[in-house]
Each structure stands twice: as C-alpha cells, then as structure tokens.
C-alpha positions in Angstrom: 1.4 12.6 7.2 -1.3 14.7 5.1 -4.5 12.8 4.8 -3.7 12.0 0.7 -0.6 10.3 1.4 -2.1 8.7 4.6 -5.2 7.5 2.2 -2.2 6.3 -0.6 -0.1 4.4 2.1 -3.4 2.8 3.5 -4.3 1.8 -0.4 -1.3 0.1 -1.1 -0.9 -1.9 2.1 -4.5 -3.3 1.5 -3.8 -4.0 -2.1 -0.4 -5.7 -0.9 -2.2 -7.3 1.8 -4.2 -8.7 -0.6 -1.9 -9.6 -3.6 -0.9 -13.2 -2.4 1.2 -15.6 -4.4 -2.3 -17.2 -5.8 -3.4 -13.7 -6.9 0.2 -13.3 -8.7 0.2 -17.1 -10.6 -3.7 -17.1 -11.4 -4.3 -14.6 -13.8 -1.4 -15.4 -16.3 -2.7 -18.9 -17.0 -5.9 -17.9 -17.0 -4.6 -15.1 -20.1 -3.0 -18.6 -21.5 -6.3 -20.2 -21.6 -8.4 -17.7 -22.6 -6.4 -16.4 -25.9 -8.5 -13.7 -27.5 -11.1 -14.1 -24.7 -9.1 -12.4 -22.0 -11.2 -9.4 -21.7 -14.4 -11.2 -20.8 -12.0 -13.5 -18.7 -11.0 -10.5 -16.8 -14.8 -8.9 -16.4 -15.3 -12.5 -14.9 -12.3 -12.4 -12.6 -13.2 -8.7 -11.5 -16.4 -9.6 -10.2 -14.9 -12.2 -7.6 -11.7 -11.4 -7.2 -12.1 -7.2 -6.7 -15.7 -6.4 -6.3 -16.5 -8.7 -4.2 -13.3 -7.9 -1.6 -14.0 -3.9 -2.7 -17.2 -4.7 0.0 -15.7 -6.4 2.2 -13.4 -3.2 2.9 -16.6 -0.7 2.3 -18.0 -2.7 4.9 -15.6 -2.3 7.3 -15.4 1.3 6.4 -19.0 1.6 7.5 -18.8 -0.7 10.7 -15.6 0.0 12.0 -15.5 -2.5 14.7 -13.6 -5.9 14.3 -14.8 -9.2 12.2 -17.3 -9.8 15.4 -19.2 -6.9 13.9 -20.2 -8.9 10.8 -22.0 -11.7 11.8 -23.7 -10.2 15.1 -27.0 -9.4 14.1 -27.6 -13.1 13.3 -26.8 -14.1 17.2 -23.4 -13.4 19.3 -22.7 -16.9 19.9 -22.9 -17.7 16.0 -20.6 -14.5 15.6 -18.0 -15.5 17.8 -17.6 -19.0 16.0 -17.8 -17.8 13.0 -15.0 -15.0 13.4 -12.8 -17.7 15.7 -13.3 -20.1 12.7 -12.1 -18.1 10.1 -9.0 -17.1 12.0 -8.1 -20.6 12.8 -8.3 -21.2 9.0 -6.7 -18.2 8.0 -4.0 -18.9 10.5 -3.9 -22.5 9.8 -4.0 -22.3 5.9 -3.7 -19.6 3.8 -0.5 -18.1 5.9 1.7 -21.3 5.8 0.7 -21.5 2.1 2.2 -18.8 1.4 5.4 -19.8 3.3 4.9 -22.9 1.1 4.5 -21.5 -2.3 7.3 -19.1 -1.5 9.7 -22.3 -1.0 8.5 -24.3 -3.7 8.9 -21.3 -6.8 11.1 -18.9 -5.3 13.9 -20.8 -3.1 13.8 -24.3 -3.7 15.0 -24.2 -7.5 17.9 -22.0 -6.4 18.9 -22.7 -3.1 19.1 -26.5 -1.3 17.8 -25.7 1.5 14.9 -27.5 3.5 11.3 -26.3 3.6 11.8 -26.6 7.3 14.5 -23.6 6.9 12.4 -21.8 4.6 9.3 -21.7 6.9 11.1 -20.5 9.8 12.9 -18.5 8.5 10.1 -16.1 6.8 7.7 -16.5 10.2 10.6 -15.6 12.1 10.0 -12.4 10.4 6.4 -12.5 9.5 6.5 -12.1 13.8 9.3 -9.5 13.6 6.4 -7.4 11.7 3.4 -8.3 13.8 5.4 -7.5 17.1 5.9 -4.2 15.6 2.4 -3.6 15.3 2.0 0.1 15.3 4.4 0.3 12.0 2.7 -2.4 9.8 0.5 -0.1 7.5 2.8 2.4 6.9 6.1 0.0 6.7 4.3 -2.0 3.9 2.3 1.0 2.2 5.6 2.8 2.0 8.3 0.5 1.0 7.0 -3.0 0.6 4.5 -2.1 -2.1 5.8 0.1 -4.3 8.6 -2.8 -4.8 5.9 -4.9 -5.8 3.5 -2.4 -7.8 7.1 -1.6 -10.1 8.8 -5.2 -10.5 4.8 -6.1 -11.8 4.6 -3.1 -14.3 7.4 -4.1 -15.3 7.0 -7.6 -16.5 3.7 -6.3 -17.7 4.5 -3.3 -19.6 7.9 -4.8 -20.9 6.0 -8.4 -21.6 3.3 -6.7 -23.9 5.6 -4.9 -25.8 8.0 -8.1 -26.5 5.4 -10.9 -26.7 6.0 -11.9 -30.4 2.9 -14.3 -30.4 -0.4 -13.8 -31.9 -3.5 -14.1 -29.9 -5.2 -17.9 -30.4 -8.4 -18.6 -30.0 -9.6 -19.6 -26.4 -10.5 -22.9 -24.5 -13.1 -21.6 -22.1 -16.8 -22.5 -23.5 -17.9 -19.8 -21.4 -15.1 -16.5 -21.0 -16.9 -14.8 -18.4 -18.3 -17.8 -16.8 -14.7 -18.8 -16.5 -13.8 -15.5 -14.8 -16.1 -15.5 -12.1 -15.7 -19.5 -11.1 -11.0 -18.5 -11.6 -11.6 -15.1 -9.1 -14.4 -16.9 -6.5 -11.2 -19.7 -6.1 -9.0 -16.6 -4.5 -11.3 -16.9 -1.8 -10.1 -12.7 -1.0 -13.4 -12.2 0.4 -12.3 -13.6 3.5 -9.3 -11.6 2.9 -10.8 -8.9 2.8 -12.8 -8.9 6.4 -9.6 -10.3 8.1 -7.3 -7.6 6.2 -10.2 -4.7 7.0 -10.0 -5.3 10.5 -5.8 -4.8 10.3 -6.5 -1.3 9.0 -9.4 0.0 11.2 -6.9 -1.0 14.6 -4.0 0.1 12.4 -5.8 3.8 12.6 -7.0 3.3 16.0 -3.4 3.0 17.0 -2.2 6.0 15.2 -4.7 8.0 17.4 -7.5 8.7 14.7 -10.7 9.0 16.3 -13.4 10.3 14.4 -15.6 8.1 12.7 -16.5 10.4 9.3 -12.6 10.5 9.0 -11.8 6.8 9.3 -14.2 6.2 6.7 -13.4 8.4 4.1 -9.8 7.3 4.2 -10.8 3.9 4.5 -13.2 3.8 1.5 -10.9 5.7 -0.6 -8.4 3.1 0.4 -10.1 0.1 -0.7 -10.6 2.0 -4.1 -7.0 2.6 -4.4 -6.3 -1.1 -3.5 -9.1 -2.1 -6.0 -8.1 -0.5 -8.7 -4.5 -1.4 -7.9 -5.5 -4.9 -8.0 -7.9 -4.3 -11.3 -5.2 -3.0 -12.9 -2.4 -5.4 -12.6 -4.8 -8.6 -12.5 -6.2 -7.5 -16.3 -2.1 -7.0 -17.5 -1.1 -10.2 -16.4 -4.3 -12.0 -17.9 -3.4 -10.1 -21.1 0.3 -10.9 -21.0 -0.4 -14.5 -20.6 -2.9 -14.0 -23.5 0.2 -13.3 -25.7 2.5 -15.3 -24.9 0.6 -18.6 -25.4 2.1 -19.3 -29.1 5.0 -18.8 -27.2 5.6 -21.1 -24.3 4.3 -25.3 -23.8 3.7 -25.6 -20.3 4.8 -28.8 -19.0 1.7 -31.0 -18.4 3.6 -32.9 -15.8 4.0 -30.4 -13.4 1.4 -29.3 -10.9 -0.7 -26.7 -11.6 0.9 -24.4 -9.3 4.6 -25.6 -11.2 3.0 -24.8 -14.2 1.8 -21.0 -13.7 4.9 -20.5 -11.9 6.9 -21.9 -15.3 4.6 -19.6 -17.7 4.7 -16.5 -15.2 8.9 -17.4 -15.3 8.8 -17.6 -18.8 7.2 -14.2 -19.3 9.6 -12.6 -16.8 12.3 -14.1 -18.9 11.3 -12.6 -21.5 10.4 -9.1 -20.0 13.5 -8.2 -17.4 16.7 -11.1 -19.3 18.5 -13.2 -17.2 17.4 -10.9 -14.3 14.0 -12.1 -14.5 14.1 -14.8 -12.6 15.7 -12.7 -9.7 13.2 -9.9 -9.7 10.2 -12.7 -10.2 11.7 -14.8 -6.9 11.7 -11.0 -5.1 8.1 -10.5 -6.5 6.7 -14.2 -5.5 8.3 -13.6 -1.8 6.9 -10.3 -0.8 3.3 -11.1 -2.1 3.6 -13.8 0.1 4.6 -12.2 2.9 3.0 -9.2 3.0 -0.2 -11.6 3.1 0.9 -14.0 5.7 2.0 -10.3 7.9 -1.6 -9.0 7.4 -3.2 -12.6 8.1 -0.8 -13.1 11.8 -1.7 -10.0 12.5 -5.4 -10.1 12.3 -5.2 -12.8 14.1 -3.6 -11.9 16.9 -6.0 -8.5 17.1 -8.8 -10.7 17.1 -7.7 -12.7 20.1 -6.1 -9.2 22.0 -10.4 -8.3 21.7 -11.4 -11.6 22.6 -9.4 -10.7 25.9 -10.0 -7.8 27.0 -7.6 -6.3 25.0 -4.5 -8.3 26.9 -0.6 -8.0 25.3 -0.1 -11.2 26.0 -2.5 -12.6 24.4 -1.6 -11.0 21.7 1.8 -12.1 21.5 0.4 -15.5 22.3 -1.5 -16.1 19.4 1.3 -14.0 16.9 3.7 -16.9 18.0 1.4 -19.6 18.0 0.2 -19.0 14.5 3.9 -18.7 13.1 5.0 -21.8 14.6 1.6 -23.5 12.7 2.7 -21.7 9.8 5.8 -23.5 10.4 4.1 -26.8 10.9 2.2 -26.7 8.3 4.4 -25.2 6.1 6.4 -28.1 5.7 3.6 -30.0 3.3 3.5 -28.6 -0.2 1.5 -25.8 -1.9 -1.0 -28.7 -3.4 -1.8 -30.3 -0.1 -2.4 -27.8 1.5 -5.0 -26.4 -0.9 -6.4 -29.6 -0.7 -7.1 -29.5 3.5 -8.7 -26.1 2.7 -10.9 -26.5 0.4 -14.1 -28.3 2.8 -13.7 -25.8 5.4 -13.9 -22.9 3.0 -16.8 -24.1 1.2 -19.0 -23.7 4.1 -17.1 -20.4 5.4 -16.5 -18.6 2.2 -20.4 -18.6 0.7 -21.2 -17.3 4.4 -18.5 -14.9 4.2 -19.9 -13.2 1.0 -23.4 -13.3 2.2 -22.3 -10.9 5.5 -20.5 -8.5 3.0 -23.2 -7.6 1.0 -25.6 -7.6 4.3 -23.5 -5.3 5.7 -23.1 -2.8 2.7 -26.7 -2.5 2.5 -29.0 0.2 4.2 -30.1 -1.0 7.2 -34.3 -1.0 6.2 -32.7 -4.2 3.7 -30.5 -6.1 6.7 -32.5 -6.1 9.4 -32.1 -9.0 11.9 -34.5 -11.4 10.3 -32.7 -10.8 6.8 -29.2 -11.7 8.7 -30.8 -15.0 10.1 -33.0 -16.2 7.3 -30.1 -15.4 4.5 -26.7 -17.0 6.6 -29.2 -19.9 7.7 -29.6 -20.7 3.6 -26.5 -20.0 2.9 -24.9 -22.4 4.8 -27.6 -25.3 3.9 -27.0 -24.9 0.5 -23.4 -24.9 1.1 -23.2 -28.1 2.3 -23.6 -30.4 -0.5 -20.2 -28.6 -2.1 -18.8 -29.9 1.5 -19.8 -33.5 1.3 -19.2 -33.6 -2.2 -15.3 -33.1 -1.8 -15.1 -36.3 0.9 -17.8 -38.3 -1.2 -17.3 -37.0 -5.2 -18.6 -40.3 -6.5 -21.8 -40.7 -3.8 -24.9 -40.6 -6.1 -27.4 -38.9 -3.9 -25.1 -36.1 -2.7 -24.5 -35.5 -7.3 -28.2 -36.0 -7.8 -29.1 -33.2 -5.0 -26.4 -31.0 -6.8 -28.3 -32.0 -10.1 -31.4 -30.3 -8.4 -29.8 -27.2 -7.1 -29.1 -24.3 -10.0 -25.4 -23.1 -10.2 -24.5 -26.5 -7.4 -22.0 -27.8 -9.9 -20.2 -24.6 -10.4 -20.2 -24.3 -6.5 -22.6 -21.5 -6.8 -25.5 -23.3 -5.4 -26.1 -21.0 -2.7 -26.4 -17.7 -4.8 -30.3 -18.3 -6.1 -31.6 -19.5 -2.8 -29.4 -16.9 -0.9 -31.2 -14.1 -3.1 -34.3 -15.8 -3.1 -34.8 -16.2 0.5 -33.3 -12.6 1.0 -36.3 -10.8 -1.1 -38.9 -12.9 0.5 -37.5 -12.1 4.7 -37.5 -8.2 3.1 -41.1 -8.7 2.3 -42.0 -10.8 5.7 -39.9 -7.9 7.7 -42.2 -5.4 5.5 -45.5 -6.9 6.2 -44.4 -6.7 9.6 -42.8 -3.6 10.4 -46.3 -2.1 9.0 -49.1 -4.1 11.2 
C-alpha cells in the first residue's frame, strides 16, 4: 500500500473509530433546535467535538508512545491511574453503550429479541475483530467506513434537497454557546487518546519504524478524520435545521428515542421505505466500529502494562466484552447516567493533557503538567458532587463563585490562569 492510501485508510478508520452512535443522533436535534442558528450551532459543536479530538490525535502523532505518555511528566504513579482509569471507564461505559444504543434504535423495534442476545451477539464479534489485531485499521479504513461515509451522504445530500420546510427561528439563547456545551457532552477527547494509541501499535505492527514517517501519516490522518467528521456533523445539523416544520418529536420518549425518531424520520424521507434499513445498518456499524477501537485499546494497554504478554491481552479483550455484555443489558439512559461523575473528573483532565502535550516543550515543562492537572481536577470536583447532591446549597453556592461552573466549564479559567502563571514561575526560574 502507497503511503496516500495508507494515510486515507488510517483517516477513515480514526474518523469511524470516532463516529459513535452519540456522534450520529446529536447533531440532527441539535439542527432541530437551532433552526436558522445552525451555522453558529455547528462553529460551537466543532470546537468540542473535532478540534478538541483533532489534538488529541496531533498529540499522539508527536508522542508516539501509548496513553502512559500523556500524563507522565506530572508523576508515573499519577499516569498509570489515570490511563488504568480511563480504560476501565472506556471499557465499562462507553463500549456497552454502544451495544445498548444499537439494541434499543436499531434491533429492538424490528426484531423480538432480548438485549441479552443483542449484546452478545455484537461483542462476540467486537472480539472476532480485536483478536484479529494486526487487520483492524485497514479492515475498517477499507470496507467498514466507506459504508458508513456513503449511507451518511446520502441521507444528507438526498435530505437537503427533499426537506420541504422552511427554516424557524431557533430556541438556543446563545447558538454558539449551545455548540460548545452539545460537542464537550461527546466526551471524544478521551476518544481520541484511547483511539490514537490503536493507530500508533496499529503501525508498529505493520513494521513502520521511523518516527518522521509515523507522524506525517498520522497527522495527516487525524486531518482526514477531522474533516470527515467536520463535514458530516455540519450536514446533519443542517438537515435537522430543515426538517423541523416537518416532524413533532414525541415529548414522551427519551431523549435518545427522540433523536433516533427525527434522525428516522429524515432517513424516511431521504432513502423511502429503505430508510429505515440503511439507518439500522448506519446506527450498527458506528457503534461498532467504536466499541472495536475502544476493546482494543484496552487490551493494548494492558499487553504494555505486562510486558507486552498475549495473554494478557486476550485476557482483558474477553474480559471487557463480557462487561460489555453485563452492562449492556441496562438501557442507553442508565448507562449515561453511571458515566457521567466519573467523566467529570476524567474528561476536564483529559483535555488539559492534550493541549500540554501539543505545546512546545519551553510551555509544558514539568511544573506546568503538575500545577495545571492539579487545578484541573480541583475545580472539577464540584461538577462531581453536584451530580450526587444537585439540591446541596453550598456545593450550588461554590458553583455560583466559580466562572463557566454551571455550564461545567469551571475549570477552563483557573486551568489557563494557573497555566500562565507556572510559565512565568518556570521562567523566573530557568533564568536565576
């Protein structure tokens, strides 16, 4: 394979790697809502849901070790519990959701058949995949998502050009505002450093060795992915923008039902009575092409942790499938709902260690790490006792204090904050 296609293979697997079912239902309701705002709702939703992950992968270009690389400069031992953490959530969480939401839109209003089925079924070949391991990149660059990329053009393309609707005026006080709070609920930044890691042992196992080389193709990868993702998130914000005069979404479904019935309805309208057939096909493979890329960073991550040992790997591949299976038998909703604490203390982290590690090292020296991931996490931690104590009036009045805190941004300011001053201390310092 000539290094173009090799850099277009590794593109698209990243960008299906990263378009879950979430990343699928989102951005038509958000078009919904927004009306004739959708543009700005999309600049929002960019920032978050494709800059933001754009790092994480340019950051892995530059580091090209595993997730342990990240967090090391603020100590090992924090590193390792950080990177053991987030697999144990990504493994725990966000890979039988996927199994769940695939279940709840795609099979169960067709088929009567049993979550339990369901579940094993798709991480009896979510291990299939990871077992193959050396395939994975080019398997799902090649074949899985160019299914995906054409099924979404075509709702897109066809829905634009058959939305009969006018555009309504939107609901958001705040478009943009909107955007950024919609894309930083993906949570693909953590995606994004478990997902890099699959591609740079992905290339180590194809035999590439030089370092110049892996990061061209890498970089040029995540832009491929990026865009990819830039491309179809602003269509399907647009097409939901359209048909809003169009559709009433049932307020007595969840909210997952009810961007699954407007992202239905759209298909309907785009692809006939085959809509719903090619929709099911799309929601299942963005599922699964997530949960593959999750499993599988997982189980690399372990394989390191011990000394590089097959067993372990296959260890962990099985033991994350049959918690995908476990776990998979609650519904999309719950499951959501047992994520959210953990990833308001890991995700702020998270973002803080991409931008770190895309900065020139004079800016991220060892101090900077510390000082910034320390903050971080303290200001992180109101959003975490706020979910278990909502009404509890010192943990609102300490949000009340804290600038962005409501919006769950209340790490940002101090973050940058303490990040200029540790520069300046590290400064003063470095020139005594």
């Amino acid at each position: 394979m000539n290094k173009t296609n090799e850099t277009f293979v590794t593109g698209f697997a990243l960008f299906a790697m990263f378009f879950g079912a979430g990343n699928l239902l989102l951005p038509p309701m958000l078009g919904y809502n927004a009306g004739s705002d959708w543009p700005l709702i999309v600049f929002g939703f960019a920032i978050t849901a494709v800059v933001i992950p754009l790092f994480g992968i340019l950051a892995h270009a530059r580091l090209q070790g595993t997730m342990y690389d990240f967090a090391k400069k603020v100590s090992p031992i924090f590193s390792t519990v950080y990177c053991v953490l987030v697999y144990l959530i990504s493994a725990g969480i966000p890979s039988p959701r996927t199994a769940a939401a695939t279940h709840e839109i795609a099979v169960a209003p067709n088929f009567q058949i049993s979550s339990l089925v369901t579940s094993s079924v798709y991480f009896m070949l979510v291990f299939i995949f990871v077992m193959n391991r050396s395939k994975i990149l080019s398997f799902i660059g090649k074949y899985l998502t160019p299914i995906i990329v054409v099924i979404l053009l075509m709702v897109i393309g066809i829905g634009l050009f058959s939305a009969e609707g006018s555009l309504q005026t939107g609901l958001a006080a705040s478009p943009i505002a909107t955007g950024l709070l919609e894309g930083y609920q993906t949570f693909d930044a953590i995606g994004a450093v478990v997902i890099g890691g699959v591609v740079i042992i992905s290339l180590n196992l194809k035999g590439h060795k030089s370092f110049e080389a892996k990061k061209y193709l890498i970089s040029r990868a995540g832009f491929i992915a990026g865009l990819g993702l830039m491309i179809m998130y602003a269509g399907l914000v647009a097409v939901g923008a359209f048909f809003r005069s169009e559709v009433a979404i049932s307020e007595t479904l969840s909210s997952d039902l009810q961007r699954a019935q407007l992202l239905n309805y759209i298909s309907g309208s785009a692809l006939g009575n085959i809509g719903s057939a090619f929709l099911n096909v799309l929601i299942s493979l963005a599922c699964f092409t997530t949960a593959v890329g999750i499993v599988t960073g997982t189980s690399d991550y372990f394989k390191g942790l011990f000394k590089d040992s097959q067993r372990v790997y296959v260890i962990t591949a099985i033991l994350a499938c049959v918690a995908g299976v476990v776990v998979g038998q609650l519904d999309f909703y719950s499951i959501l709902i047992i994520a959210i604490p953990a990833l308001f203390l890991v995700y702020p982290v998270t973002i803080v260690l991409i931008f770190l590690n895309v900065l020139p090292q004079k800016w991220a020296s060892v101090l900077v790490f510390r000082a910034v991931v320390i903050v971080a996490i303290l200001f992180s931690i109101p959003d975490v006792l706020g979910f278990f104590w909502s009404e509890d009036l010192t943990i609102k009045a300490i949000k009340e204090v804290i600038p962005l805190a409501n919006q769950h941004f209340g790490w940002v300011i101090p973050s940058i904050l303490v990040f200029i001053f540790s520069n300046m201390l590290s400064l003063t310092i470095s020139n005594r």
